[in-house]
C-alpha positions as CSV (number, residue, x, y, z in Angstrom):
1,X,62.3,59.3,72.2
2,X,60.7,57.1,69.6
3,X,60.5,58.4,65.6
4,X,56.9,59.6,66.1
5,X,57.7,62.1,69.3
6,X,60.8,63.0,67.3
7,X,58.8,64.4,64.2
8,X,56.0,65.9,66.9
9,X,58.8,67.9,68.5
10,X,59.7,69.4,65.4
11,X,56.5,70.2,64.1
12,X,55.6,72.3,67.3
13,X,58.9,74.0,67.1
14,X,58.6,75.0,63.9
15,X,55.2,76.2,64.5
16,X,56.1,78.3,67.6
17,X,59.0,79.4,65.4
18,X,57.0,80.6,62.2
19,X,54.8,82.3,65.4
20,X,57.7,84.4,66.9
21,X,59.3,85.1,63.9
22,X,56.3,87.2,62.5
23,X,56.1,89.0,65.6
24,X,59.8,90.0,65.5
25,X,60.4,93.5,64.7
26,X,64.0,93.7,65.1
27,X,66.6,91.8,62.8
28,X,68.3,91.1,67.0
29,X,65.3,89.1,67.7
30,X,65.9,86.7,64.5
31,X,69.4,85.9,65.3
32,X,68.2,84.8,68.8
33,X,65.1,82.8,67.2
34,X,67.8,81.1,65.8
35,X,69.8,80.4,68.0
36,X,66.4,79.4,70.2
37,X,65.6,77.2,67.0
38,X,68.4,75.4,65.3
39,X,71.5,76.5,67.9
40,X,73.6,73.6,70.1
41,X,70.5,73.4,72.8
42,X,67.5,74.0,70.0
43,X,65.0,70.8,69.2
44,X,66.9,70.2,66.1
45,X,70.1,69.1,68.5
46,X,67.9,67.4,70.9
47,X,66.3,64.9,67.9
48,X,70.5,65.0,66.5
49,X,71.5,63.4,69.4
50,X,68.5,61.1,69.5
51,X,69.0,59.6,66.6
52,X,71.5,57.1,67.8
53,X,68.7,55.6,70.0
54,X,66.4,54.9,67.3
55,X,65.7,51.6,65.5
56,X,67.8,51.2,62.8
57,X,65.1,51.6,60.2
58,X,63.9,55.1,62.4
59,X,67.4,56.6,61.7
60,X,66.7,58.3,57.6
61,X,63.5,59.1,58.5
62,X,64.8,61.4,61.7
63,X,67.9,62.5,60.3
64,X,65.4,63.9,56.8
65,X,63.2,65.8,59.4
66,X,66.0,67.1,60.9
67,X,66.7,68.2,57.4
68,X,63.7,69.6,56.9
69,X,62.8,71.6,59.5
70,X,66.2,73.7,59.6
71,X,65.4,74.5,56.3
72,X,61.8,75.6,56.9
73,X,63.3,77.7,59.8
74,X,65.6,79.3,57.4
75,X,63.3,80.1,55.1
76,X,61.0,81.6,57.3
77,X,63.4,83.7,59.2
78,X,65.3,85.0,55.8
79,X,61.3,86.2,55.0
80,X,60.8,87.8,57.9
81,X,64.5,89.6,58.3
82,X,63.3,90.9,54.0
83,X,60.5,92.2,55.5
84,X,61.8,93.8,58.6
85,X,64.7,95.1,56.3
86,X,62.2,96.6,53.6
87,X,60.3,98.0,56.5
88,X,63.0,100.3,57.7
89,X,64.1,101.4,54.6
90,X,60.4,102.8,54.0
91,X,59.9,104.6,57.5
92,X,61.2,108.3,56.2
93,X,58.7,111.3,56.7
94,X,55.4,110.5,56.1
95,X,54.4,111.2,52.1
96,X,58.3,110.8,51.1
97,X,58.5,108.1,48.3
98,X,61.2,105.5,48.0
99,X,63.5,106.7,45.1
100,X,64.2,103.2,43.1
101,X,66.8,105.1,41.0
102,X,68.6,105.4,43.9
103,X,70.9,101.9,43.8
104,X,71.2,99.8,46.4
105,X,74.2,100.0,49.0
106,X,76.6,98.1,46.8
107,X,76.9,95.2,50.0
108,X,76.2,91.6,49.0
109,X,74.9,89.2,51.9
110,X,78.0,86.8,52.0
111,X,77.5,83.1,52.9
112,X,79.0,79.7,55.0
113,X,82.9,78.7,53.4
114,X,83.2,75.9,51.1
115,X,84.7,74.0,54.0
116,X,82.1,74.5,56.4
117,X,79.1,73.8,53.6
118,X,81.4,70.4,52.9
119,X,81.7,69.9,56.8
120,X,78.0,70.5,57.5
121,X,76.5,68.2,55.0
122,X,78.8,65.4,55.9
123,X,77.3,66.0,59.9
124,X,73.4,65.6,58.3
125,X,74.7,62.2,56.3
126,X,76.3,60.9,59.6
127,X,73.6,62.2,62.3
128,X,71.2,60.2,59.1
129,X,73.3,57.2,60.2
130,X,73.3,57.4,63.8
131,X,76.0,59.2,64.9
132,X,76.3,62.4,66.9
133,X,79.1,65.1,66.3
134,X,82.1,65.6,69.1
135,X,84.6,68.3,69.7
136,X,87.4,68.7,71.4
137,X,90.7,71.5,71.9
138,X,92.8,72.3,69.3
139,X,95.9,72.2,71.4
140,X,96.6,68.8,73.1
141,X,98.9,67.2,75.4
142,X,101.1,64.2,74.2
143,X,99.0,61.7,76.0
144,X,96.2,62.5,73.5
145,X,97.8,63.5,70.6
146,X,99.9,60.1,70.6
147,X,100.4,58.2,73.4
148,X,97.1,57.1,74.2
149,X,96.5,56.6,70.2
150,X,99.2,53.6,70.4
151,X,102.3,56.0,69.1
152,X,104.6,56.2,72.1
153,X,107.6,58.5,72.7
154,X,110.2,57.6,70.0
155,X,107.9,55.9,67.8
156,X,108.7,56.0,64.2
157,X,105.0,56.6,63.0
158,X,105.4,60.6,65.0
159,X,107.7,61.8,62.3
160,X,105.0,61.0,59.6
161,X,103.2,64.4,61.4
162,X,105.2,67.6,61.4
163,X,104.2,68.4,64.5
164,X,103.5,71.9,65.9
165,X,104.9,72.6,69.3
166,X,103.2,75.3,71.6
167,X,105.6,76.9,74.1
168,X,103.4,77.5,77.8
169,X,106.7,78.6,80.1
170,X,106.7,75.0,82.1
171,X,107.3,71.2,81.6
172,X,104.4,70.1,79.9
173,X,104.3,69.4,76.3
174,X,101.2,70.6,74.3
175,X,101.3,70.9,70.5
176,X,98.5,72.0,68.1
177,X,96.6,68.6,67.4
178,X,98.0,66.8,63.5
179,X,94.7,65.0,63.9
180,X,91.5,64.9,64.9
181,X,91.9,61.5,66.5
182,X,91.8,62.8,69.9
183,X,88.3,63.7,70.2
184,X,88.0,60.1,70.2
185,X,89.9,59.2,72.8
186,X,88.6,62.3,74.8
187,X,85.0,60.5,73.9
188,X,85.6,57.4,74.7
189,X,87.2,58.8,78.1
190,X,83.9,60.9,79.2
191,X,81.7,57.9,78.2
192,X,80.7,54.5,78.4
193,X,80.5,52.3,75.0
194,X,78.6,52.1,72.9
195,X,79.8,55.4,71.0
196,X,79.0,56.3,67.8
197,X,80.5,59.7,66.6
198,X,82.1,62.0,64.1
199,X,85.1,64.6,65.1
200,X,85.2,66.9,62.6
201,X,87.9,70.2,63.2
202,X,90.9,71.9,62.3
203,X,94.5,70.5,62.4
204,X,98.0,71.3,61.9
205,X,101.1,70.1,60.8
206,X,104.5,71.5,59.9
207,X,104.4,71.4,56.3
208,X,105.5,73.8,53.5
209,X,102.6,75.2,51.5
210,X,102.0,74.3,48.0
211,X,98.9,73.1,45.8
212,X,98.0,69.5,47.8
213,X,100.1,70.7,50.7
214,X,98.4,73.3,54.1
215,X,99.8,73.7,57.4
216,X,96.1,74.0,58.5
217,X,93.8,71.7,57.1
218,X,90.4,70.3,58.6
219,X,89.6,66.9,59.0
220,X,86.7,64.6,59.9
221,X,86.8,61.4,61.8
222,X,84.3,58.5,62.3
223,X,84.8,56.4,65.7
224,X,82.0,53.2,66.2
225,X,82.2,51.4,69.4
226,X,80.1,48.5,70.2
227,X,80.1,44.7,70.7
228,X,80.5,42.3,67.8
229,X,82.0,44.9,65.6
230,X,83.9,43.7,62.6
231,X,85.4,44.5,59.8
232,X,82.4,44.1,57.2
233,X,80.6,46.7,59.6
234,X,83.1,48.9,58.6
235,X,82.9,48.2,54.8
236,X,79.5,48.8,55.0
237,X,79.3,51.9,56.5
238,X,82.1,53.6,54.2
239,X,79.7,52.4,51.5
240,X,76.7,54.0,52.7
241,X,78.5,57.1,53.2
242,X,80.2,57.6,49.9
243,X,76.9,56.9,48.2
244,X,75.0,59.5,49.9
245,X,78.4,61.7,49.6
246,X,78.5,61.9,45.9
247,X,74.6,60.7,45.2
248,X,75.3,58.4,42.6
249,X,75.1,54.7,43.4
250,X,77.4,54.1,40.7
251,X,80.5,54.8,42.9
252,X,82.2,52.1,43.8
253,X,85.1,52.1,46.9
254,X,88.7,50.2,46.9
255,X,90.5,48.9,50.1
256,X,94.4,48.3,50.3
257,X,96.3,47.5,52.9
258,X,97.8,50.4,54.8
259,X,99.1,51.1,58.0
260,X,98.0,53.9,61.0
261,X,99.8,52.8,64.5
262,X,96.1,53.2,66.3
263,X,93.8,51.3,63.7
264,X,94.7,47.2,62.9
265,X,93.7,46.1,60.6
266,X,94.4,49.3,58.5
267,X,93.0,50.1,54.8
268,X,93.6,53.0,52.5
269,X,90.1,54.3,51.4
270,X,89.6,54.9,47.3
271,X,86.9,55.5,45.3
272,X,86.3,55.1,41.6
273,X,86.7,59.0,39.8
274,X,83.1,60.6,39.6
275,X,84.6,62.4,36.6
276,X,86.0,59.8,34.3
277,X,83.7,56.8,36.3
278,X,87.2,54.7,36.2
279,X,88.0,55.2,32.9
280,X,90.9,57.3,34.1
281,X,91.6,61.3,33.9
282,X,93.5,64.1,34.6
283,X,91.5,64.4,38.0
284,X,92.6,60.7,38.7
285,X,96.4,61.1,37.4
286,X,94.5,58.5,35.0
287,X,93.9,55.6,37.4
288,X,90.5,55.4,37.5
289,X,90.6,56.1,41.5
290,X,91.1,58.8,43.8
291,X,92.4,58.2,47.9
292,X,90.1,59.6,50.1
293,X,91.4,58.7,53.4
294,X,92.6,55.7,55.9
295,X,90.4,53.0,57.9
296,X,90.5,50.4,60.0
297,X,89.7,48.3,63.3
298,X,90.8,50.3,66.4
299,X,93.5,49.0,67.9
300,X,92.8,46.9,70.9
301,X,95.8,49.3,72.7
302,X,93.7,52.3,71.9
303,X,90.8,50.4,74.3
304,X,93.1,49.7,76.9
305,X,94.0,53.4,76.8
306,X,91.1,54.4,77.9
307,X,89.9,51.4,80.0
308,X,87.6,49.5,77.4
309,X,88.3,46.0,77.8
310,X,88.9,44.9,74.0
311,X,87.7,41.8,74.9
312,X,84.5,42.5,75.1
313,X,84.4,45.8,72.3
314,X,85.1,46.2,69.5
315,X,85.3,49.2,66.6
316,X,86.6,50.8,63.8
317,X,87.3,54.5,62.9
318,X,87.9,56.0,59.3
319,X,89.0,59.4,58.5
320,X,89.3,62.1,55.8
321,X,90.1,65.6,54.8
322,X,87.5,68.2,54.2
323,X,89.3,70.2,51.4
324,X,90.0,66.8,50.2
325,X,86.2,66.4,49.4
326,X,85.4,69.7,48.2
327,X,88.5,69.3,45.6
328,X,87.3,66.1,44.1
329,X,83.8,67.3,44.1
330,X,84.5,70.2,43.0
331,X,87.6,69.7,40.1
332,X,89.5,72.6,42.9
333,X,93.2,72.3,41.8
334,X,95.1,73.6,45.2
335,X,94.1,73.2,48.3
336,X,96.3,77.0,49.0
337,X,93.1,78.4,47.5
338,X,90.5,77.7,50.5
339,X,92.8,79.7,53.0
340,X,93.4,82.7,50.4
341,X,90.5,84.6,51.2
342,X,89.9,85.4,47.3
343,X,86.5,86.5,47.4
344,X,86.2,85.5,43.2
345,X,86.5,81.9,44.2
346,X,84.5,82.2,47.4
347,X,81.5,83.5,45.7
348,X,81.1,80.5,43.0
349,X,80.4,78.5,46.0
């Protein structure tokens, strides 16, 4: 699939859409249309998924008609389910007038969580850039959790996750996942390189609850595998990213020297405060930066893991935390606040 078939399928899709969606007379037949539409198996995953065989210069074109399209298929269906809605609230006896004193029901329609409108967007910049989204279980074995991520039994690097420890009434040990970094290796298991993919999902950890501090949290994780990978690659991308992220091309990224037992050489992620632009703040304990997460070249362990030969691939991974972003771009104090279920700060987002 070239850009030009990419952009054709769309349009027809959208046009059968816009088609079906005035004949629907039940509010049912709208939330198949979009399932039929925009769901895992619609036209809008088929160009996703795509994307990553396009030219290089193909890729922001697809990804903003991607865009585009789920949008128009929103706004066509939320017209149509106004319609059907206003339709059956008319359809008492014949000559009975709608009583507009009346009120309404007192119900407001609610919407997606911060988290998921955060996780979301971040899926449109990356499937933009090439990359398609992965999943994987929330409760893993050791082999993925650690072990195949170059942390073996013992290792000093397991007591820096709190782990979570899921009792099944026989030998094997399972845990709720601290990471998200085994959808990679569950990726790079199923398929051949080149992979290019994001793992975003919920994780856990063993930790006591206070304003920075969740026993749940989500996370999102970038994995690139290809030949002639290097470090600049990685650079580069990160750059890309944050710009689009924060859409200002003023922000500017920092790289230390860190260390994560699967990723060498490892790098702590920073970028310059979009409040105080580096002049330092509050937001920024007055440093001018705020962490957003870790980086690095995979380890060439992790390859032999799962049977690349590091030899002849090469990649890097890079990794964040969802209620990370939405605090920073949003000035959100504590992080307690997203899992609180306090419909006064849900609804200002």
């Amino acid at each position: 699939m070239n850009l030009a078939e990419a952009q054709q399928l769309l349009e027809r899709a959208e046009s059968e859409a816009a088609t079906a969606a005035e004949a629907a007379a039940e509010l049912e037949e709208l939330v198949e249309l979009e399932r039929r539409y925009v769901g895992r198996r619609s036209p809008a995953a088929q160009v996703t998924e795509a994307i990553k065989t396009l030219a290089p210069e193909d890729r922001r074109p697809a990804g903003k008609a991607v865009s585009d399209y789920k949008a128009a298929i929103a706004a066509m269906l939320e017209r149509r389910r106004e319609a059907i809605v206003a339709s059956q609230a008319g359809g008492g006896p014949k000559g009975e007038r709608l009583d507009l004193t009346a009120g309404g029901h007192g119900r407001t329609r609610g919407h997606l969580h911060l988290v998921t409108q955060v996780q979301r967007e971040l899926e449109d910049i990356f499937a933009g850039l090439g990359y398609r989204v992965a999943e994987g279980p929330e409760v893993e074995d050791d082999w993925h959790n650690f072990e195949a991520l170059n942390i073996p039994p013992a290792h000093p690097a397991r007591s820096m996750q709190d782990t979570l420890y899921v009792r099944l009434g026989h030998d094997e040990q399972v845990m709720l996942r601290t990471h998200t970094s085994p959808v990679q290796i569950r990726t790079m298991e199923a398929n051949e390189p080149p992979v290019y993919v994001v793992a975003p999902g919920r994780t856990y950890r063993n930790e006591t609850p206070g304003p920075r501090n969740s026993p749940v949290f989500h996370q999102m994780e970038c994995l690139a595998v290809d030949r002639g990978i290097t470090l600049a690659d990685l650079f580069g991308t990160i750059e890309v990213f944050v710009k689009r992220l924060f859409d200002d091309e003023s922000v500017r990224t920092r790289f230390r020297s860190d260390y994560f037992p699967y990723t060498e050489p490892s790098a702590e992620l920073a970028v310059s405060c979009i409040f105080c632009h580096g002049e330092g703040c509050r937001v920024c304990s007055f440093t001018g930066w705020i962490e957003l997460g870790g980086c690095g070249m995979v380890d060439p362990n992790v390859f032999e893991a799962v049977g690349y030969d590091p030899e002849q691939w090469q990649g890097f991974a890079f990794g964040f935390g969802l209620e990370r972003i939405a605090m920073i771009r949003y000035g959100i104090d504590e992080i307690r606040t997203f899992f609180e279920g306090d419909v006064r700060f849900l609804a200002q987002y």
